[in-house]
C-alpha positions as CSV (number, residue, x, y, z in Angstrom):
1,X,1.1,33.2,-136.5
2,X,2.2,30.0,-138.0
3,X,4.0,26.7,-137.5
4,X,6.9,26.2,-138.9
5,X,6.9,24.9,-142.9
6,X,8.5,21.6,-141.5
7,X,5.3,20.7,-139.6
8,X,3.2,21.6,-142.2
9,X,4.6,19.6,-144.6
10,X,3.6,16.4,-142.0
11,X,0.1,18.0,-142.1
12,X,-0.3,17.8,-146.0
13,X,-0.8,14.3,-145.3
14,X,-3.7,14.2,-143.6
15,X,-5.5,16.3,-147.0
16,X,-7.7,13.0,-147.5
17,X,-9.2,13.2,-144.5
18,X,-10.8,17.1,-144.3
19,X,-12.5,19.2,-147.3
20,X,-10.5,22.2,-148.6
21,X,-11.9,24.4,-146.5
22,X,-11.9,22.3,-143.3
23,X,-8.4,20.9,-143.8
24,X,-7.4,25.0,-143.5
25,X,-9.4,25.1,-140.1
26,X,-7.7,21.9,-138.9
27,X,-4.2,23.2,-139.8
28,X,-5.2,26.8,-137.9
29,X,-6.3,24.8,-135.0
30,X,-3.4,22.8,-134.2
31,X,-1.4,26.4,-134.9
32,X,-3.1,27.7,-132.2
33,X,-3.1,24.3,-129.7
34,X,1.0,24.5,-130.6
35,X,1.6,28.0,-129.8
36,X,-1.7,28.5,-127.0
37,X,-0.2,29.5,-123.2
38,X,-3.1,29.3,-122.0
39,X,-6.0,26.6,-121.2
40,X,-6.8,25.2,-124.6
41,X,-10.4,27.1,-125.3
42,X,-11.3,27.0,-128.9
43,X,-11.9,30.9,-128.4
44,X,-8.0,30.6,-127.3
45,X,-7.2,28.7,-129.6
46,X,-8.3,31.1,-132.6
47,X,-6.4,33.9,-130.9
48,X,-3.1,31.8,-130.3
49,X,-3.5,30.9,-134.5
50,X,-4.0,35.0,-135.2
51,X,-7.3,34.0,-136.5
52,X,-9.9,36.7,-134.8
53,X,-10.2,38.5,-137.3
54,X,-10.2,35.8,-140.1
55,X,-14.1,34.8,-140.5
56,X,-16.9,34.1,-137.4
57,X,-15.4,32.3,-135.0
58,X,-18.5,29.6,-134.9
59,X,-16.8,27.8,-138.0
60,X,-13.9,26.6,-135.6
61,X,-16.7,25.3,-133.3
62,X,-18.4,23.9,-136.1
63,X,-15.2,21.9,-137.5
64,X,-16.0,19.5,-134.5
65,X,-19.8,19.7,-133.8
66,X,-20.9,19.4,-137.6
67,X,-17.4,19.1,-140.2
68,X,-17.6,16.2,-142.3
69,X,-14.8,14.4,-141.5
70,X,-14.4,10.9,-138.8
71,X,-11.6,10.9,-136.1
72,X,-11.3,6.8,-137.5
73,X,-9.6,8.2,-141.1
74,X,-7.7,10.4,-139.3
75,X,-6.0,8.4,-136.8
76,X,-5.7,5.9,-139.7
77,X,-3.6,8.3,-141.4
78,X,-1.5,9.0,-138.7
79,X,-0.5,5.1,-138.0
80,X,0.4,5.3,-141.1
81,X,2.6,8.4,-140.9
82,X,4.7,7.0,-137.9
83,X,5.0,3.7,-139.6
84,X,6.6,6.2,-142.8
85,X,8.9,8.3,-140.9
86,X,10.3,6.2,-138.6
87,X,10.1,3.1,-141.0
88,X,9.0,0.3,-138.7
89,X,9.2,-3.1,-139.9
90,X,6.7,-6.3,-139.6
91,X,6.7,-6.4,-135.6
92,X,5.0,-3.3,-133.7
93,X,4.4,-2.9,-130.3
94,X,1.1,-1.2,-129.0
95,X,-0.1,-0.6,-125.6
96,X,-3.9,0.5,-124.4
97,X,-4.7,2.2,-121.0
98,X,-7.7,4.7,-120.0
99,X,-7.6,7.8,-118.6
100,X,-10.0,10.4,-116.9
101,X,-10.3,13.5,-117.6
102,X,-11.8,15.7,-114.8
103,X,-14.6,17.9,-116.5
104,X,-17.8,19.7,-114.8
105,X,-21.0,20.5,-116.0
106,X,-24.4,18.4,-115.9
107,X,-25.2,18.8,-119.6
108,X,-22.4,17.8,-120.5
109,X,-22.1,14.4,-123.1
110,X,-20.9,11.3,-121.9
111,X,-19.5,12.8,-118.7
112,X,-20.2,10.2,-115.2
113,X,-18.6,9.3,-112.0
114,X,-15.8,7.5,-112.4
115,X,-12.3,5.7,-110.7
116,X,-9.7,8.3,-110.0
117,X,-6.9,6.6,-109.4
118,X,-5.1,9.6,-108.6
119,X,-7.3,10.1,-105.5
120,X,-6.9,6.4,-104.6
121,X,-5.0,5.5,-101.9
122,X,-5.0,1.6,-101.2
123,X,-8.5,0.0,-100.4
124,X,-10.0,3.5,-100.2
125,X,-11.3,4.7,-103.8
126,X,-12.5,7.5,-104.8
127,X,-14.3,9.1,-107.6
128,X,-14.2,11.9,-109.6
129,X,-16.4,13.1,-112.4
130,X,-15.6,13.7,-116.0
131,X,-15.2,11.4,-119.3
132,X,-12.9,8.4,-119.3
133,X,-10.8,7.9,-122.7
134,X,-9.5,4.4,-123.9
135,X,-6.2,5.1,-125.6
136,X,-4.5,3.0,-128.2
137,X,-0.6,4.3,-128.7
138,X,2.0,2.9,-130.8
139,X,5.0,2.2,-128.2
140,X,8.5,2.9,-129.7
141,X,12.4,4.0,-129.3
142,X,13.3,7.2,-131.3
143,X,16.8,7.3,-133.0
144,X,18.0,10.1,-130.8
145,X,16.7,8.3,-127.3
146,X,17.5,4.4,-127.9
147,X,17.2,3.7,-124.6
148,X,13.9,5.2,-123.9
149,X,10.4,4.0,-125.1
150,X,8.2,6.7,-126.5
151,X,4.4,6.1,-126.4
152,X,2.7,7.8,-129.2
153,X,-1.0,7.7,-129.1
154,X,-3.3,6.8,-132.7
155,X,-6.5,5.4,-131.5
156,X,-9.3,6.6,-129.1
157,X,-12.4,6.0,-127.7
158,X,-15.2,7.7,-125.2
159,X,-16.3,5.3,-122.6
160,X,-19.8,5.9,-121.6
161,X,-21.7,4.2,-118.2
162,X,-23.9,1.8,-118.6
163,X,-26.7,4.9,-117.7
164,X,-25.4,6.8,-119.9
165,X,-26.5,5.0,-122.8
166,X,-29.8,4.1,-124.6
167,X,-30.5,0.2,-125.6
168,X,-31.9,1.5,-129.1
169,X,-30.5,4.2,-131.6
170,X,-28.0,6.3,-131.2
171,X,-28.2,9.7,-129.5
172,X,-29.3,13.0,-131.0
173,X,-26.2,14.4,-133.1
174,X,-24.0,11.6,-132.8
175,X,-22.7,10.0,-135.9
176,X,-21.5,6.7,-137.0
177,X,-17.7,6.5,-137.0
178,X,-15.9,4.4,-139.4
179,X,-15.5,0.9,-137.7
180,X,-17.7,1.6,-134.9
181,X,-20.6,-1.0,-134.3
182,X,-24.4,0.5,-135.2
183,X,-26.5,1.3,-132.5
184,X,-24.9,3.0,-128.7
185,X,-25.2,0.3,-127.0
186,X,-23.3,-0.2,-123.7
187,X,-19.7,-1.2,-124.5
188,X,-17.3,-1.8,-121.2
189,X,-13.7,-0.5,-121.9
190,X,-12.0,-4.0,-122.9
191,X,-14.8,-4.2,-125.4
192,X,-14.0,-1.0,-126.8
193,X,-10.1,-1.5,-126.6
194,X,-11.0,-5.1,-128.9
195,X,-13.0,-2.3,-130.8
196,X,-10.0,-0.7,-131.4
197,X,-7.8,-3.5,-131.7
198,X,-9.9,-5.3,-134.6
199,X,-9.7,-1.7,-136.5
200,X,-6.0,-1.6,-136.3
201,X,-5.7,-5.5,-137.2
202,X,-7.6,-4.3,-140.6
203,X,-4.9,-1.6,-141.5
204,X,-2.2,-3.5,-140.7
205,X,-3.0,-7.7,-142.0
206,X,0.4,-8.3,-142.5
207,X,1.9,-7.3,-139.5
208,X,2.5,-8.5,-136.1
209,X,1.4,-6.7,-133.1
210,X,2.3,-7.0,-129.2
211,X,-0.6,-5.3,-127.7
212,X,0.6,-4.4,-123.8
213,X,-2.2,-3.7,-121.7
214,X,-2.8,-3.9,-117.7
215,X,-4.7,-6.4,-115.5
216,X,-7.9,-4.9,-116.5
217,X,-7.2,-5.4,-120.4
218,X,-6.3,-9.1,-119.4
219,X,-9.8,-10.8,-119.0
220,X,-11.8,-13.2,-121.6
221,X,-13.4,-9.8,-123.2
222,X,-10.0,-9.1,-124.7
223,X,-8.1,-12.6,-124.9
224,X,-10.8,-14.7,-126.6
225,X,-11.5,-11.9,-129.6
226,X,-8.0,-10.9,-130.5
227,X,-7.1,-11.2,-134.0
228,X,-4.8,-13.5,-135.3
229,X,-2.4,-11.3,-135.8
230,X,-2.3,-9.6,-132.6
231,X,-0.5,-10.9,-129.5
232,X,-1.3,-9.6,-126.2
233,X,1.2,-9.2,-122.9
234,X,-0.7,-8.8,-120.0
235,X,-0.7,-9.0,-115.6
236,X,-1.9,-12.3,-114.2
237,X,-3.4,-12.4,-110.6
238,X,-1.2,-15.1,-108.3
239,X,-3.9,-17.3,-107.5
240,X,-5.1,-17.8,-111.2
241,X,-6.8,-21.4,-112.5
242,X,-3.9,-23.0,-114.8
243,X,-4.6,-26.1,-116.7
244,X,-3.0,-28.2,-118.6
245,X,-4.3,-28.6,-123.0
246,X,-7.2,-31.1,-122.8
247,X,-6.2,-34.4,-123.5
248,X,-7.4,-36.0,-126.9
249,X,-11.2,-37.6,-127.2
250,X,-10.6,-41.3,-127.4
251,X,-12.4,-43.2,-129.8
252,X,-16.1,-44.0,-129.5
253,X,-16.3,-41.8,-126.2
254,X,-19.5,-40.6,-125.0
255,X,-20.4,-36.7,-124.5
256,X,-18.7,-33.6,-125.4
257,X,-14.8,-33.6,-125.0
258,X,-13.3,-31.9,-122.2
259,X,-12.2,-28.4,-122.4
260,X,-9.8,-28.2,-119.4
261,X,-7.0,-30.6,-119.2
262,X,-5.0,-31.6,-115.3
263,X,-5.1,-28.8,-113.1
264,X,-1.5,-27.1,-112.5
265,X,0.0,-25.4,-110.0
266,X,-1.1,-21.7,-109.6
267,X,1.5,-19.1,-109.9
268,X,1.6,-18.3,-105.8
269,X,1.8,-22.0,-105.8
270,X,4.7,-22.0,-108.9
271,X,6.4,-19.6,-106.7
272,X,7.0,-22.3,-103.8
273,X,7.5,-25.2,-105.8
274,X,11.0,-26.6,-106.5
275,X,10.1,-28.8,-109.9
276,X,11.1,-25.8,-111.8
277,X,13.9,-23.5,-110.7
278,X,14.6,-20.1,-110.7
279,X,16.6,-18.7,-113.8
280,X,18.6,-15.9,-112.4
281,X,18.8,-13.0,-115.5
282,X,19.2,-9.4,-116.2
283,X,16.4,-7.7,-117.7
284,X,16.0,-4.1,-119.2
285,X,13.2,-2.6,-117.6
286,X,11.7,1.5,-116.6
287,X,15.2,2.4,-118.6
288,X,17.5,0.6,-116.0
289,X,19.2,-3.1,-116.5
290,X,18.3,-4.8,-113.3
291,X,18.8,-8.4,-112.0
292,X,15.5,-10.9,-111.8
293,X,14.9,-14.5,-111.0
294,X,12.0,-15.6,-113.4
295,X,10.1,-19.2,-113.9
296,X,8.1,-19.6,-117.3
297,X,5.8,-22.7,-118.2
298,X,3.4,-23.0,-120.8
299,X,-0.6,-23.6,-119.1
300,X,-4.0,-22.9,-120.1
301,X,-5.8,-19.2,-117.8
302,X,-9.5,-20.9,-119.4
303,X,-11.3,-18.0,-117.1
304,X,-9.4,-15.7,-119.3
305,X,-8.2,-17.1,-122.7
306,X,-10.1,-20.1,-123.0
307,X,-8.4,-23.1,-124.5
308,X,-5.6,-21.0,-125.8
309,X,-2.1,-22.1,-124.3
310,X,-0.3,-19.3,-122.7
311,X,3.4,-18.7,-121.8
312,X,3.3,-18.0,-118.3
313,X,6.1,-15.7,-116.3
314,X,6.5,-15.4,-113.1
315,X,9.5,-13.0,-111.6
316,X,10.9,-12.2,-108.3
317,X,13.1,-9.4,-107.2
318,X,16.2,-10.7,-105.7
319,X,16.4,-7.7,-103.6
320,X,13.3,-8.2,-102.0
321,X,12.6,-4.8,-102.8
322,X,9.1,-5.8,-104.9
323,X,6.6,-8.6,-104.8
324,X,6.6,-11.4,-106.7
325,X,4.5,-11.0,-109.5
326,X,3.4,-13.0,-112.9
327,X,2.4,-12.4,-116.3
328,X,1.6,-13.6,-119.6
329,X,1.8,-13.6,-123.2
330,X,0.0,-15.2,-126.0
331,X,2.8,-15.7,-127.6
332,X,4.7,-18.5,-126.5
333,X,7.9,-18.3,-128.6
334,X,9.0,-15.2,-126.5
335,X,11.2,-15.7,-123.5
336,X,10.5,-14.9,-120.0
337,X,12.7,-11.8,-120.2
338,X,11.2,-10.8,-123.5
339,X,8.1,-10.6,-122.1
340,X,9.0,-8.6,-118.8
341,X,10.2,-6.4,-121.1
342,X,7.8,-5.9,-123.4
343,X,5.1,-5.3,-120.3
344,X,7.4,-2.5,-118.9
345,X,7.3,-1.0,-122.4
346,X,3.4,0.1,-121.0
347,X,4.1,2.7,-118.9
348,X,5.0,5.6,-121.3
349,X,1.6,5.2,-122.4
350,X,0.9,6.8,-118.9
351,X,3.4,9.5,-119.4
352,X,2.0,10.5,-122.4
353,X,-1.1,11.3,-120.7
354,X,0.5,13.1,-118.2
355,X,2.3,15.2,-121.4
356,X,-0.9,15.8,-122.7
357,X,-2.6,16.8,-119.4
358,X,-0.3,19.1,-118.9
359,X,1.8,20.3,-122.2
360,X,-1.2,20.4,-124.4
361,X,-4.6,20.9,-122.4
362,X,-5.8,17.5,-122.9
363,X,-8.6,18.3,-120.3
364,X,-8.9,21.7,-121.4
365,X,-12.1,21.7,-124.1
366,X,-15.3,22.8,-122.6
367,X,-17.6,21.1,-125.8
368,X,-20.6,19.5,-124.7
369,X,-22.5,18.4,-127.4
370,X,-21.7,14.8,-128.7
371,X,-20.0,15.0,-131.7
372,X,-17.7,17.8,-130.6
373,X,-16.7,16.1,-127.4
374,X,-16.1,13.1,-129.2
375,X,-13.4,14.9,-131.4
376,X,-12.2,17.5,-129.6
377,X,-10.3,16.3,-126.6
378,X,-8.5,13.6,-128.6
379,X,-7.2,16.1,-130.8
380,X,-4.3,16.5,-127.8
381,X,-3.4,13.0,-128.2
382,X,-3.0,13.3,-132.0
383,X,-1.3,17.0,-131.9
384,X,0.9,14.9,-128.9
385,X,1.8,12.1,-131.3
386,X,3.0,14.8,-134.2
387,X,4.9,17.2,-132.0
388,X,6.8,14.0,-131.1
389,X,7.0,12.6,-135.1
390,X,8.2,16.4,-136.0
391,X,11.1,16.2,-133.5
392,X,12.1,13.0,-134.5
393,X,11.9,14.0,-137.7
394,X,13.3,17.8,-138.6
395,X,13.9,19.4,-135.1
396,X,16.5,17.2,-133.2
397,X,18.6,18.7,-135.0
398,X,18.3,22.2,-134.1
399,X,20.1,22.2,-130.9
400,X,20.1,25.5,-129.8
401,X,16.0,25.2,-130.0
402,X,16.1,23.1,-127.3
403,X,19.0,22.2,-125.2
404,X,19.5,25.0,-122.9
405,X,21.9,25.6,-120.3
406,X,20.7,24.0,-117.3
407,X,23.1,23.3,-114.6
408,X,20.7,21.6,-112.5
409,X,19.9,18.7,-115.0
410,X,24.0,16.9,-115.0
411,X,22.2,13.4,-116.4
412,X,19.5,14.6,-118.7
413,X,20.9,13.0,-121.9
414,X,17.3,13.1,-124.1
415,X,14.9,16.0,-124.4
416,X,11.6,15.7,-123.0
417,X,8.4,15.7,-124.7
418,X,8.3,19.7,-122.9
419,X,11.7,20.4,-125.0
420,X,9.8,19.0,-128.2
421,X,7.0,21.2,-127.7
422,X,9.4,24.3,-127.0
423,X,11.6,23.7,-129.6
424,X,8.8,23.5,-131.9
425,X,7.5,26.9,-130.8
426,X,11.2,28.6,-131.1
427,X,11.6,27.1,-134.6
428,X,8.0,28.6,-135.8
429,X,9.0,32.1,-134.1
430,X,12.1,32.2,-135.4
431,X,10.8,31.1,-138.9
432,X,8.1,34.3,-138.7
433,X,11.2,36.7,-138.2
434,X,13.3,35.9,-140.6
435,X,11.3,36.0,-143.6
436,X,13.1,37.1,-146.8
437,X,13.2,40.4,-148.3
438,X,10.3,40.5,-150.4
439,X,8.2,39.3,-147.6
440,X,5.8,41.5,-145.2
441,X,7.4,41.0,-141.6
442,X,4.7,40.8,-138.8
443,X,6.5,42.8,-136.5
444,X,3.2,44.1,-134.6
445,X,2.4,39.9,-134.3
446,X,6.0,38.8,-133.1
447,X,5.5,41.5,-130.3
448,X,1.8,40.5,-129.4
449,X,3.5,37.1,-129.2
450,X,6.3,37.6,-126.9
451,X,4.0,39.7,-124.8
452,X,1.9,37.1,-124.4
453,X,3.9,34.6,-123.3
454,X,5.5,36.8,-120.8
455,X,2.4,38.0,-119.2
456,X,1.0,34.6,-118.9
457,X,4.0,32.4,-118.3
458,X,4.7,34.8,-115.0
């Protein structure tokens, strides 16, 4: 069983990246992730591809644990894919979150304790154990959904406790990736995410990126080592250290000039004060056009960004419904409203992982060596990101693959990434029928299929 030639054709340009031979296993892997029921198993995976009779099955396990090829090029590639088919011009908005993946198994690499948000339930946290991925996506609106923001994930990265890794060298099987630093040593998560950041920076000089990240991307590990092209829209805590610039060192004074200009009002403090009033707006936000009061002012967060000015927002709900909250941006020729909107642009990010969690077996792979674990599991994200650039591309316009009859959904307007990834299937299974004349028809495989996915779909 194969995907249909439209998603193939995508495929061809990721050639560069794989050997002959390997860029044949990569295609009949993400054959098998597509049209796999069942938990994503590399063992399933070659039997959801019709590959179990094709060669040893070791070589799939091998196209992660020892194939020549670094999940750096490939993600490359792919930015550079969604920047072709959906044509993006100088401005790009990225957002970067982590996730955890529950796994179990002592041995197995990079695995620890950590937060579970899920679990979590006010001042109680609680833990889980498993890895914890640091995801950079490529947020967007598709042609077909204008109104809704589609996160689409390109960059990732394994965080690993500080236990977890050694102070010299670099573990037993693990290899360099392409703009990763030399030796393991312990990197916390906004230090891999400015990891990241710098790579992407490099692909695209030209360009200007909005990087959207949450509270814990906002701190001087991110802010004060952002390139110059990149922007970054973040959550400010209400009692945060404003200043004003530092004022200039007069002539002939004595000692190093000051860093910190007059302390300002804090933004719980901004909130009270009536020197600057409330502008009363709408703002697009979470797909909805809602009604915010907002106050902006230009200030210096030194704990976080230094001496870099930042444009400061704070909004209230009118309704009372939410607490008043602030943010920032680097950038300080946006608008309040602009940046309000741009941070609510972060959250798809989450629902991706959620898509891939649960669509595409995100947490599914049971690798445990280092290499392999480091390029298996993200190969969800990227597969997540493609079903998503096929649809946009070749199957939004097979209706019938997709939109169903479904009485009980009277305001569903846009398809969801689970009607992408069934449409996708339909079009590869009806593809596989209706071969032409001169063509073998796999009728003994179309059957296996369908069986299949009846008996383990009920």
């Amino acid at each position: 069983m194969q995907l249909t030639s439209s998603f193939t054709q995508l495929l061809q340009h990721f050639v560069p990246v794989f050997t002959t031979p390997s860029f044949q296993t990569f295609v009949a892997i993400l054959s098998g992730w597509v049209l796999s029921q069942r938990r994503r198993f590399i063992t399933e995976v070659i039997f959801s591809s019709g590959n179990t009779g094709h060669g040893h099955w070791s070589c799939f396990h091998r196209f992660f644990s020892q194939a020549a090829w670094e999940p750096d090029v490939l993600s490359m590639h792919l930015a550079k894919l969604v920047v072709w088919v959906f044509s993006l011009g100088g401005t790009i908005g990225w957002a970067v979150d982590d996730t955890l993946c529950r796994k179990r198994g002592l041995t197995l690499y990079g695995a620890g304790m950590h937060h579970d948000p899920l679990l979590s339930k006010g001042k109680r946290n609680f833990f889980s154990f498993g890895h914890n991925w640091v995801v950079l996506s490529i947020q967007l609106s598709l042609p077909f959904a204008p109104d809704k923001t589609w996160s689409l994930p390109i960059l990732m990265r394994l965080y690993r406790r500080k236990q977890k890794t050694r102070k010299a060298g670099r573990p037993a099987g693990e290899r360099k990736a392409i703009g990763q630093a030399g030796p393991a040593e312990y990197r916390t998560r906004p230090q891999l995410a400015v990891e990241m950041i710098s790579l992407l920076a490099c692909w695209a000089p030209h360009r200007t990126i909005y990087l959207v990240g949450d509270s814990a991307y906002a701190g001087k590990s991110i802010s004060r080592f952002l390139p110059q092209n990149v922007h970054l829209i973040s959550r400010m805590v209400m009692n945060a250290a404003l200043y004003e610039s530092p004022p200039r060192p007069r002539k002939g004074q004595m000692g190093a000039p000051r860093k910190k200009g007059r302390r300002l009002p804090s933004p719980i403090e901004l909130v009270k004060s009536r020197k600057i009033k409330w502008k009363k707006t709408k703002v697009s936000i979470y797909g909805r056009r809602v009604r915010a009061w907002i106050k902006t002012c230009d200030a210096m967060w030194y704990n976080s960004a230094g001496t870099r000015l930042l444009r400061i927002v704070v909004i209230r709900d009118p309704s009372g419904k939410r607490k008043d909250d602030c943010f920032f941006s680097t950038d300080r020729k946006l608008s309040g409203a602009a940046v309000i909107e741009l941070y609510s642009k972060r959250w798809p990010l989450e629902v991706a992982f959620y898509n891939a969690k649960q669509c595409l077996g995100f947490e599914d792979p049971q690798n445990r060596t280092p290499l392999a674990v480091q390029r298996t599991a993200p190969m969800a994200l990227c597969l997540h990101t493609l079903v998503i650039l096929w649809f946009a591309k070749y199957g939004r316009f097979d209706v019938e693959a997709y939109r169903k009859a479904r009485p009980w959904y009277r305001q569903k307007a846009t398809p969801s990434f689970a009607d992408m990834l069934e449409c996708l299937r339909a079009t590869s299974l009806k593809e596989t029928t209706n071969q032409g004349p001169g063509q073998k028809t796999p009728a003994n495989k179309v059957i296996t299929r369908a069986f299949e996915a009846q008996k383990w779909a009920a």
